[in-house]
Every structure is written in structure tokens, then in C-alpha cells.
C-alpha positions as CSV (number, residue, x, y, z in Angstrom):
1,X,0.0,0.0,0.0
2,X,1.5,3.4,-1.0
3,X,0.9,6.8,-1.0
4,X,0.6,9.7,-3.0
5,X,3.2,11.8,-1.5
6,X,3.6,15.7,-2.7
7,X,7.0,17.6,-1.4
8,X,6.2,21.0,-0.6
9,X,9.1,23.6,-0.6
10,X,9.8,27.2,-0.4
11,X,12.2,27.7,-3.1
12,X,14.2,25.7,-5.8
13,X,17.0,24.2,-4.5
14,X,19.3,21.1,-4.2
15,X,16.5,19.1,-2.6
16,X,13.8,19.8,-4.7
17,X,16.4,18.6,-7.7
18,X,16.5,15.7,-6.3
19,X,13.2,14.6,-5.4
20,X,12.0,15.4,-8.9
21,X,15.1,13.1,-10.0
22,X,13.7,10.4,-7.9
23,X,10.3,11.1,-10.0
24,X,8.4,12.6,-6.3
25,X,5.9,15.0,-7.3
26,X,7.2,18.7,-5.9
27,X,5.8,21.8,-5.8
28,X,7.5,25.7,-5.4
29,X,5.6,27.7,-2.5
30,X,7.9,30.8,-1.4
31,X,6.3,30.9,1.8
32,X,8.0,34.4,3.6
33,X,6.2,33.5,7.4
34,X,9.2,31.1,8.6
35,X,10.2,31.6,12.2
36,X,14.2,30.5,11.9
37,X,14.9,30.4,15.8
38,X,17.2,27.9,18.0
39,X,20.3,26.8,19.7
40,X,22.4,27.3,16.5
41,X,20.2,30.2,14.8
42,X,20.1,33.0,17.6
43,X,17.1,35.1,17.5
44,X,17.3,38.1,15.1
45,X,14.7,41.3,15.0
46,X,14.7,41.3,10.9
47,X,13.7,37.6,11.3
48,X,10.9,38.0,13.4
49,X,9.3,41.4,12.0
50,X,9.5,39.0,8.4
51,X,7.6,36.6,10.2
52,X,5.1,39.0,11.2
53,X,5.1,40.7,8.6
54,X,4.4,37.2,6.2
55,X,2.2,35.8,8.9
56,X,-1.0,36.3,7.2
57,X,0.0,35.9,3.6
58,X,1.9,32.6,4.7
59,X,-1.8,31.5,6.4
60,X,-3.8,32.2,3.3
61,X,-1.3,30.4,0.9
62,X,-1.1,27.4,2.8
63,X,-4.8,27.4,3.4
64,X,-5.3,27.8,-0.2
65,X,-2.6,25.1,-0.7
66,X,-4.7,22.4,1.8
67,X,-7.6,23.1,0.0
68,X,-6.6,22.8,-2.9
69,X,-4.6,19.2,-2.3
70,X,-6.7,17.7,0.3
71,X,-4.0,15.6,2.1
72,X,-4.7,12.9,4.6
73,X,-1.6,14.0,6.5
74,X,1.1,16.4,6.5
75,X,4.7,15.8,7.6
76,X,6.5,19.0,8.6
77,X,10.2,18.4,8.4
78,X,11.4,21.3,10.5
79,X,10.3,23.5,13.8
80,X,10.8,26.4,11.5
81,X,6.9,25.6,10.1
82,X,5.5,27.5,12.9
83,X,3.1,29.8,10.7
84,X,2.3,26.6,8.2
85,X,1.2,24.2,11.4
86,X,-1.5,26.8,12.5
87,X,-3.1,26.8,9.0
88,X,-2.9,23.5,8.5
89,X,-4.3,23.2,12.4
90,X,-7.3,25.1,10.8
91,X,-8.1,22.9,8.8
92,X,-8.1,19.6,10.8
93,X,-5.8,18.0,8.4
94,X,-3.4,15.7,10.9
95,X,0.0,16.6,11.4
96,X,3.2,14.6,11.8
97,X,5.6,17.0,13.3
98,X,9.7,16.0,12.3
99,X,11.8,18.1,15.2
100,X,15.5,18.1,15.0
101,X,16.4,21.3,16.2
102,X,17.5,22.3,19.7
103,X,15.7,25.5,21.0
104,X,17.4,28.3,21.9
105,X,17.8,31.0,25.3
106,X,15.0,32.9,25.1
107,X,12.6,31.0,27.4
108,X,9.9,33.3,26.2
109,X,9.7,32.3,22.6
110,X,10.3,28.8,23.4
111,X,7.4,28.7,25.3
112,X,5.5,30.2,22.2
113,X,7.6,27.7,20.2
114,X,6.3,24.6,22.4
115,X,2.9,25.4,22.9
116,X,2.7,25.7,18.7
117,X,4.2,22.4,18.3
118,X,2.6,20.7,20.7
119,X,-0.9,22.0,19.9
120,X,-0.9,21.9,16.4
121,X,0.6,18.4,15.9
122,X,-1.3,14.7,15.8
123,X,2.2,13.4,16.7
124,X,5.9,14.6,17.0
125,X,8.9,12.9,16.0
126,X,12.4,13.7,17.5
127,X,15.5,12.6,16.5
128,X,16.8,11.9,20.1
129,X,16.0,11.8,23.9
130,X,17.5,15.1,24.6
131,X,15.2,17.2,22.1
132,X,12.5,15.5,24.6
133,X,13.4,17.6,27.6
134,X,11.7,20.9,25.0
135,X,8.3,19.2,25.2
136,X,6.1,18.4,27.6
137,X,6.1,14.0,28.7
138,X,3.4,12.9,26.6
139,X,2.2,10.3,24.5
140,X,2.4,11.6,21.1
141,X,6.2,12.6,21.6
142,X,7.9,9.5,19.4
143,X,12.0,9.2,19.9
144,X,13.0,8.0,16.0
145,X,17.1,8.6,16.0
146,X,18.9,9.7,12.8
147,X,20.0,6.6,10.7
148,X,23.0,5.6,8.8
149,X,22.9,2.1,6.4
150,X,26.7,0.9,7.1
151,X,26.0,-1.2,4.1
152,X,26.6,1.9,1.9
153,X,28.5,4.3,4.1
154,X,31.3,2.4,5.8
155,X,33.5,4.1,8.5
156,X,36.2,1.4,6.5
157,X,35.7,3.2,3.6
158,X,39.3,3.5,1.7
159,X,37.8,6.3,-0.5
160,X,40.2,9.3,0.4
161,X,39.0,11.5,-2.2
162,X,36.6,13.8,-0.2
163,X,39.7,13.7,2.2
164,X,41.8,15.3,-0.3
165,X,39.2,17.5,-2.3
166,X,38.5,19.3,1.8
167,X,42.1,19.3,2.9
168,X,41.1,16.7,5.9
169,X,43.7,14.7,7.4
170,X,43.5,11.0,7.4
171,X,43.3,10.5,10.9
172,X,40.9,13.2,11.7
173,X,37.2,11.6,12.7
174,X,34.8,12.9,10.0
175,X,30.6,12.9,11.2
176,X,28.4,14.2,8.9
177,X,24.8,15.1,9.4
């Protein structure tokens, strides 16, 4: 049993290359409303009057878009869908939330943060135990951790060419995520 599965994305890029090379059916919606905010992204003024600023447009569009598409479920793939979830909370479409992001300082916009999350998502998915102690202990909080096939990507890998091409030493421990 499959599905028919539609990637949404906010501007060309890398990604939406290659899901159409993979034949996934993608669509372009520059969405301006996106709340970039966390651990690694410190919190910025011109960010967050965008966001404001976007808010409604970024509502309408992505009402219009769930209208228009009708999904059974959506998957957000980022905590950055802030403005996106309450739309899609609107329209009583479930939600699969996909959180790998750490918050950041400002316990006043994580609480805003959390209480988005949380309220506008069927389920969340983190990608480890620590990212739990954002949310509150509940039962549609699911722990899935980041996965690597060693079939394919062996840390025995002779292959020294990306080595060479970044100017990495042999012996240094590469991880990439």
C-alpha cells in the first residue's frame, strides 16, 4: 500500500532537484512566514518582524494550498513551520511534526515555540532523547534517532578522495549530518 506523496518547498534548491530526479511529485511555494529560531540560529529582530510581517499571507497560501490538495496528513520536516502548522491546524488536516532542532535562550519564545508544536501536531517525532526535555512528557512525543545504512557508508571506507578535495587529514574523525 503506497501513497501519493507531494513535497512542498519554499524555493528551488538542491532538494527539490533531487526529489524530482527520484520522480516525487514537488511543488514551489515561497512561503516568507518562517520563524528561523534555535540553539544554533540565535534570534534576530529582521527575522521576526519577516515573520510577522508574512504571517497572514503565509496563512492564506497554505490554506489555499490544503484546499486545494486535500492531504490525509502532512509531515513538517522542521520546527521552523511555525506559521504553516496553525493553518494546516485550521483545517483539521493531521499533522506529523519531524523536530530536530535544539531551542534556543530565550525561554519566552520557546514557550511560544512549544505550545505551537505541541498543539498543532497529531504526533511529533524527535530525532533523540535530549530534544524530549523541550516538550512536555506525553504520549504523542515518538523518539526516531537519525540513521545511517553501514551497508553503503562504511567508516572502513578507503575512498580518500573527499579527504583530499576538503584538505582533511586521514586520521581526523569525520561525522556528517
Amino acid at each position: 500500500i503506497g501513497y501519493d506523496t507531494k513535497i512542498i518547498f519554499y524555493e528551488d534548491g538542491p532538494g527539490a532537484k533531487y526529489a524530482k530526479s527520484l520522480s516525487i511529485e514537488t511543488m514551489i511555494l515561497p512561503l516568507k512566514s518562517i520563524f528561523f529560531y534555535g540553539a544554533h540560529v540565535k534570534f534576530q529582530l529582521i527575522v521576526f518582524l519577516r515573520f510577522i510581517l508574512f504571517f497572514p499571507q503565509t496563512i492564506f497560501s497554505t490554506l489555499r494550498l490544503i484546499s486545494k490538495e486535500n492531504p490525509d496528513i502532512v509531515h513538517l520536516n522542521t520546527n521552523v513551520h511555525i506559521t504553516v502548522a496553525i493553518a494546516i491546524r485550521l483545517t483539521n488536516t493531521p499533522v506529523i511534526w519531524h523536530i530536530r532542532e535544539c531551542m534556543g535562550n530565550n525561554k519566552l519564545l520557546n514557550y511560544f515555540q512549544k505550545k505551537i508544536v505541541e498543539s498543532c501536531s497529531d504526533r511529533i517525532i524527535i530525532t533523540s532523547n535530549y530534544l524530549r526535555r523541550y516538550y512536555s512528557d506525553n504520549a504523542k512525543i515518538h523518539t526516531v534517532y537519525n540513521g545511517v545504512d553501514l551497508s553503503k557508508f562504511s567508516i572502513n571506507n578507503s575512498d580518500t578522495s573527499l579527504r583530499k578535495i576538503y584538505d582533511i587529514d586521514e586520521n581526523d574523525t569525520v561525522i556528517c549530518m
